[in-house]
DODO-844062 format. One record per residue (C-alpha): residue in one letter; x, y, z. Coordinates in pm, whole numbers, padded with zeros to 5 digits, always signed. Layout:
N
AXYZ/...
END
This chain:
410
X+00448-00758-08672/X+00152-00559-08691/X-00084-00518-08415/X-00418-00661-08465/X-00609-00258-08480/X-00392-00199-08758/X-00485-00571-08934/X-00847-00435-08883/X-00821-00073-09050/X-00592-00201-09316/X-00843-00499-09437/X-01124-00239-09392/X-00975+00007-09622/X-00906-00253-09847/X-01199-00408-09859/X-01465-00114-09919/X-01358-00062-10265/X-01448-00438-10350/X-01788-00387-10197/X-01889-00069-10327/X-01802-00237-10679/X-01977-00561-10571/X-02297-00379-10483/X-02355-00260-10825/X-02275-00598-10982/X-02536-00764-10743/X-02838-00518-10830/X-02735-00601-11237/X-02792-01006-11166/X-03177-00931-11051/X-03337-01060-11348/X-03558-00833-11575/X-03909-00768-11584/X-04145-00786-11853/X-04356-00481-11916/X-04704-00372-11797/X-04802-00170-12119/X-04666-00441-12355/X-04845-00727-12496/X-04749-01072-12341/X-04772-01400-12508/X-04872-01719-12271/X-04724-02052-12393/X-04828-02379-12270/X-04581-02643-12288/X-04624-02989-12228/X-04530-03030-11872/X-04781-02833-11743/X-04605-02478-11688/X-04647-02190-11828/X-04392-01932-11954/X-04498-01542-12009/X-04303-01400-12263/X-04246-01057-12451/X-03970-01004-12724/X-03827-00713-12879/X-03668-00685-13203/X-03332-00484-13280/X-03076-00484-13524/X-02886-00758-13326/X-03218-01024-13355/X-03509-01082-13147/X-03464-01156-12759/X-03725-01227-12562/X-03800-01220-12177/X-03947-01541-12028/X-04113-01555-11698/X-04293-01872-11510/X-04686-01808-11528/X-04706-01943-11184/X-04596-01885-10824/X-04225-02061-10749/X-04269-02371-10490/X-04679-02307-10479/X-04780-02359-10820/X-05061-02126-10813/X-05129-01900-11100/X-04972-01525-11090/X-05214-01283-10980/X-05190-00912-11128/X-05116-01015-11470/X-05231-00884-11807/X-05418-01074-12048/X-05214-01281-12282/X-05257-01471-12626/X-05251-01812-12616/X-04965-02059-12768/X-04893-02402-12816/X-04556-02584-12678/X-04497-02630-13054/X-04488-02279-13130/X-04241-02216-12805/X-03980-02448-12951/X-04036-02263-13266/X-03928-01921-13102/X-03661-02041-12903/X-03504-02139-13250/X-03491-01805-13343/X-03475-01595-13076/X-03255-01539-12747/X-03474-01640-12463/X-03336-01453-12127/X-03517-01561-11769/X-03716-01276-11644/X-03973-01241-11381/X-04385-01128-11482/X-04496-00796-11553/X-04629-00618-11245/X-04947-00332-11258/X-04794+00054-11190/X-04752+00077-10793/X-04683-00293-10769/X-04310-00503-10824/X-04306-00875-10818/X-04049-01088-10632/X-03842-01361-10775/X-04133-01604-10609/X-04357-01440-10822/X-04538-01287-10597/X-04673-00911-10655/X-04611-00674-10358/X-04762-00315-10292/X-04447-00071-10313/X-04645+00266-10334/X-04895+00423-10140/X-05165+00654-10136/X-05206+00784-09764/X-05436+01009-09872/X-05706+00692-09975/X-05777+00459-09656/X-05912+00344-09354/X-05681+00373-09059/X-05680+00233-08713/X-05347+00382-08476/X-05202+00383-08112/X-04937+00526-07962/X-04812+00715-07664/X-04903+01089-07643/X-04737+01265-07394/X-04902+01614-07291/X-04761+01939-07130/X-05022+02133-07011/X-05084+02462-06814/X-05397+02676-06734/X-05217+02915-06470/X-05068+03134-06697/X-04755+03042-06915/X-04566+02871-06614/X-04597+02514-06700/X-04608+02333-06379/X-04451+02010-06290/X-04628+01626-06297/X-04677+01630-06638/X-04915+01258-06749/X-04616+01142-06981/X-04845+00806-06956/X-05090+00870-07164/X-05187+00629-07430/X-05348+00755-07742/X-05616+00504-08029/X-05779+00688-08306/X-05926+00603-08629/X-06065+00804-08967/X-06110+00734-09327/X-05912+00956-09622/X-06054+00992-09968/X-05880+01217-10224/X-06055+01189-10588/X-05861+01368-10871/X-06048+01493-11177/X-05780+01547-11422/X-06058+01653-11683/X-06210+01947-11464/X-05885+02011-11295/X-06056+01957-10939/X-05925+01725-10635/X-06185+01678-10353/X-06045+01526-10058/X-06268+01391-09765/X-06224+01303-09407/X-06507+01093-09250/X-06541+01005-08878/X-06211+01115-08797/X-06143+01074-08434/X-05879+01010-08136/X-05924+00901-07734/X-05616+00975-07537/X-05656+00734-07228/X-05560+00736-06861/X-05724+01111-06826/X-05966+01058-07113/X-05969+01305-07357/X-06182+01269-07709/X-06148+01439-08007/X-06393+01391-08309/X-06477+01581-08664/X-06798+01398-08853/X-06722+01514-09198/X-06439+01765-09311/X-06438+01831-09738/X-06175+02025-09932/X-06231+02119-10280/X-05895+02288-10486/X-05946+02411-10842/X-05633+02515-11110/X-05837+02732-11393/X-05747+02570-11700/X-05731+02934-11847/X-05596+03261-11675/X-05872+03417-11487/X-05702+03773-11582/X-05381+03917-11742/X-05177+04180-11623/X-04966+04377-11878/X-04623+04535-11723/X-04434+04835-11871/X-04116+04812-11697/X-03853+04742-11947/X-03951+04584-12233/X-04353+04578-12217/X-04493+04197-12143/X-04810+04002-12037/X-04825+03799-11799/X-05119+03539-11654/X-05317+03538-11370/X-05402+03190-11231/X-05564+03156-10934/X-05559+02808-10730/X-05875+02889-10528/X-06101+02641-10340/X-06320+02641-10064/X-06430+02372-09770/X-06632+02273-09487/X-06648+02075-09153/X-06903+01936-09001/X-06962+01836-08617/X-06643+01846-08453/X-06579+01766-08106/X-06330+01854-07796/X-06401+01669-07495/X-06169+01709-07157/X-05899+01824-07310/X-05598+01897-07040/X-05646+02239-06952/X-06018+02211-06921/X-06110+01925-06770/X-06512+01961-06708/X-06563+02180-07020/X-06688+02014-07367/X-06624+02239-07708/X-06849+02126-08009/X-06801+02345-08360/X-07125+02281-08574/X-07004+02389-08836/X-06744+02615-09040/X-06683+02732-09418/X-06372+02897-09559/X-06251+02961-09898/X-05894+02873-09980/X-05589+02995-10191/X-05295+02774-10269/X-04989+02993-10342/X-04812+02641-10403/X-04931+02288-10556/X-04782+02004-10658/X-04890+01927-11007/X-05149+01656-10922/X-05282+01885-10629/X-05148+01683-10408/X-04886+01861-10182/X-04986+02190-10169/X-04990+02481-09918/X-05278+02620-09833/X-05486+02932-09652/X-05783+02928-09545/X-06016+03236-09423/X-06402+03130-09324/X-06595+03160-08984/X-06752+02873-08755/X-07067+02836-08493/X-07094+02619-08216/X-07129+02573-07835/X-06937+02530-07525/X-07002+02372-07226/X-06781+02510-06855/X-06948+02170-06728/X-06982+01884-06920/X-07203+01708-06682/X-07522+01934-06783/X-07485+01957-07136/X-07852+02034-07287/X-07932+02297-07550/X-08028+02577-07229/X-07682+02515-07059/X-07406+02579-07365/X-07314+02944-07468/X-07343+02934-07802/X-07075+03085-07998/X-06972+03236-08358/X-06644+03393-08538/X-06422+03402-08775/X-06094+03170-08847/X-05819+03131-09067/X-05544+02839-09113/X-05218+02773-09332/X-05195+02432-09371/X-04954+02205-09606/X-04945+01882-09718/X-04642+01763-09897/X-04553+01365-10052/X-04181+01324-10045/X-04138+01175-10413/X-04347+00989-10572/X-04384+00623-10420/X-04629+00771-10160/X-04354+00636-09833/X-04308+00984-09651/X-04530+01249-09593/X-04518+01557-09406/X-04813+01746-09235/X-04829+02105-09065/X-05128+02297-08955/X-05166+02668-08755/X-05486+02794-08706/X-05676+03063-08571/X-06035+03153-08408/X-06184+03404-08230/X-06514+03263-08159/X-06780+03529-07939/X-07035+03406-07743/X-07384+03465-07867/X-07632+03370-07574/X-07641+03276-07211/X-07460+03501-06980/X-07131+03517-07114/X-07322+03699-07446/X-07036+03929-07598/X-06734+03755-07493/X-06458+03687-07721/X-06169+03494-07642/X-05839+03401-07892/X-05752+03037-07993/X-05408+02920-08133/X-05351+02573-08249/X-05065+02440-08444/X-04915+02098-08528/X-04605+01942-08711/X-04603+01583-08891/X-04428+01339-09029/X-04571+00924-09172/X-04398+00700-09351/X-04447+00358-09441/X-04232+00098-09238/X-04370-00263-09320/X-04715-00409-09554/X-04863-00680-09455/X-05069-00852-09735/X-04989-00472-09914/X-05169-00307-09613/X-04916-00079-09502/X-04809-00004-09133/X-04631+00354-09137/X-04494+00566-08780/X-04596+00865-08709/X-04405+01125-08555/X-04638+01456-08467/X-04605+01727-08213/X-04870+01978-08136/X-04919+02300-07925/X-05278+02498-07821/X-05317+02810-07609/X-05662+02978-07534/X-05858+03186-07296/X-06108+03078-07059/X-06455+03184-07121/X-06515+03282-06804/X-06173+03318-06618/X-05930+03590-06783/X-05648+03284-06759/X-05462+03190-07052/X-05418+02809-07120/X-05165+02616-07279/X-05127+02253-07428/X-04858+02099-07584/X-04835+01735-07702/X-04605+01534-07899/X-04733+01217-08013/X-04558+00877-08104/X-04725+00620-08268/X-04768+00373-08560/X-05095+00371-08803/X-05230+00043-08984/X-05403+00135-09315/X-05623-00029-09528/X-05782-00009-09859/X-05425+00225-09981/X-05466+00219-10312/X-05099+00267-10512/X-04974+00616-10552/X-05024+00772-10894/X-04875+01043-11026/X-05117+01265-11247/X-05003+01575-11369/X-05253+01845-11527/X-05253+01891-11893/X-05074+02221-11936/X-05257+02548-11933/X-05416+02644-12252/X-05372+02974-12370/X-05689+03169-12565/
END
């Protein structure tokens, strides 16, 4: 008699062949959908329903998809439909004669699939078009003795924050501005704020080759220059108690830098990017007399690689990365001619989890390091901070894939 393990492995090996058939078979009974860029005909019968319907012809006759015009168990009408011509019940009865009439399920707009209810749901999104609101739990490592971190780290600290995305594509000038507005975080039980007013990207593909260079080794050839330049700004941003400083308040006024993508998506949207510009602003040791007599003012130059990257198409997994540098040198008060170095970096990753009403809740995963000197102590400080957290967005349009029109050659 075998023992009851053996029963177990010997129905389990058995078994997984029947189910890895039986999975396929199940995704083939999911009835079809009509299509989005077809024409649909609406025919009234005399019940009351409604039936959608697009045929085809082939060589074999003409079959044609039917699909309820309204919602299954509610009755209501289907929203996200296209227009459709008008027909009687008589006319129905006519083209069931002749044709094979196969149950289907309504067409549903690019972005969008529709369940067997009826019902259209949001399956792709653009991240880089909403309004977010987030929490989550940000614990921070911190040191400003040096690089020896020291123990009592706040693990509890509880992070909200909050910023609107736009990213506008002009396919016909080859441009993609994207926009961050009011962008801001408050890490609670030591507060610590971070803000930035207004921060613009603009990224440009030449539709022609800015230059050619001509190469002799081997057989002679041309080849084209093409330069994926851009440039950007922010505006007002803000760093308030962070760890290592606890009384001092940073504000950047403002900064410019040009860009150069060595890598883009088609659509501009992933791309890798560096950045080389300068900033001006102030900094306050204590944040308790802030006026315009108490900051040291400051100016210097930065630079930044940064990347953005969409993990295919449906706009469910995105990663993030950031490192950038500034050397900012004080410019009045009596620290005037003092420079110090500051390092910041950070790693993400979102992706979508759950939509409610197609307003998408994705996790975030994000950790981030900082070191700098002090103004006026010649102490080196360091931060790091991992982050955990989900992110409700709203307004996430679906993501659409819009490739360039290929370079034209004069």
């Amino acid at each position: 008699m075998r023992s009851p393990p053996r029963r177990l492995i010997l129905s389990a090996l058995l078994t997984a062949p029947l189910l890895a058939f039986a999975a396929p078979a199940a995704a083939d009974d999911a009835p079809p959908a009509l299509r989005w860029d077809q024409p649909v005909s609406c025919y009234h019968l005399k019940e009351g329903k409604t039936l959608r319907v697009q045929c085809t012809q082939d060589a074999k006759g003409e079959t044609c998809l039917a699909a309820p015009g309204e919602m299954v168990g509610i009755g209501d009408p289907l929203d996200k439909v296209q227009p459709c011509s008008a027909h009687s019940d008589d006319e129905y009865r006519q083209l069931a004669r002749r044709a094979r009439m196969v149950p289907a399920v309504a067409e549903a707009p690019p972005g969008y699939a529709r369940g067997e209810s009826g019902r259209a749901f949001q399956v792709k999104f653009d991240l880089l078009n909403r309004f977010y609101i987030g929490v989550g739990w940000a614990p921070t490592l911190q040191s400003s003795r040096g690089f020896a971190v020291p123990a009592g780290f706040p693990f509890a600290r509880a992070n909200a924050e909050m910023g609107i995305h736009l990213s506008i594509l002009s396919p016909r000038k080859r441009a993609r501005h994207d926009l961050r507005i009011l962008e801001g975080s408050a890490t609670f039980a030591d507060l610590e704020l971070r803000g930035t007013l207004l921060s613009y990207d603009y990224q440009h593909e030449h539709r022609r080759p800015l230059f050619w260079i001509s190469t002799f080794f081997g057989e002679p050839d041309v080849h084209p220059i093409l330069p994926r330049m851009g440039f950007g700004f922010r505006v007002l941003s803000v760093l308030d108690r962070q760890p290592s400083f606890r009384d001092a308040l940073d504000m950047e006024f403002g900064e410019f830098h040009v860009a150069w993508n060595p890598w883009q998506s088609d659509d501009m949207y992933s791309h890798l990017r560096i950045e080389l510009g300068g900033d001006f602003g102030a900094h306050w040791q204590d944040r308790k007399i802030v006026s315009g007599k108490s900051g040291n003012y400051f100016i210097g130059p930065t630079a930044a690689i940064e990347s953005r990257i969409s993990l295919g198409k449906g706009g469910l997994h995105y990663l993030f990365s950031d490192l950038t540098f500034r050397r900012p040198t004080i410019v009045s008060g009596d620290l005037t001619g003092e420079s110090v170095n500051r390092l910041a970096g950070s790693f993400a990753y979102e992706g979508v989890l759950v939509a409610i009403n197609d307003q998408p809740i994705s996790a975030r995963l994000a950790a981030e390091g900082r070191t700098q000197n002090d103004f006026v102590r010649d102490v080196r400080a360091v931060e790091l901070r991992f982050f955990a957290g989900l992110r409700m967005s709203f307004g996430a349009p679906p993501r659409v894939f819009e490739p360039m029109p290929a370079f034209e050659d004069p």
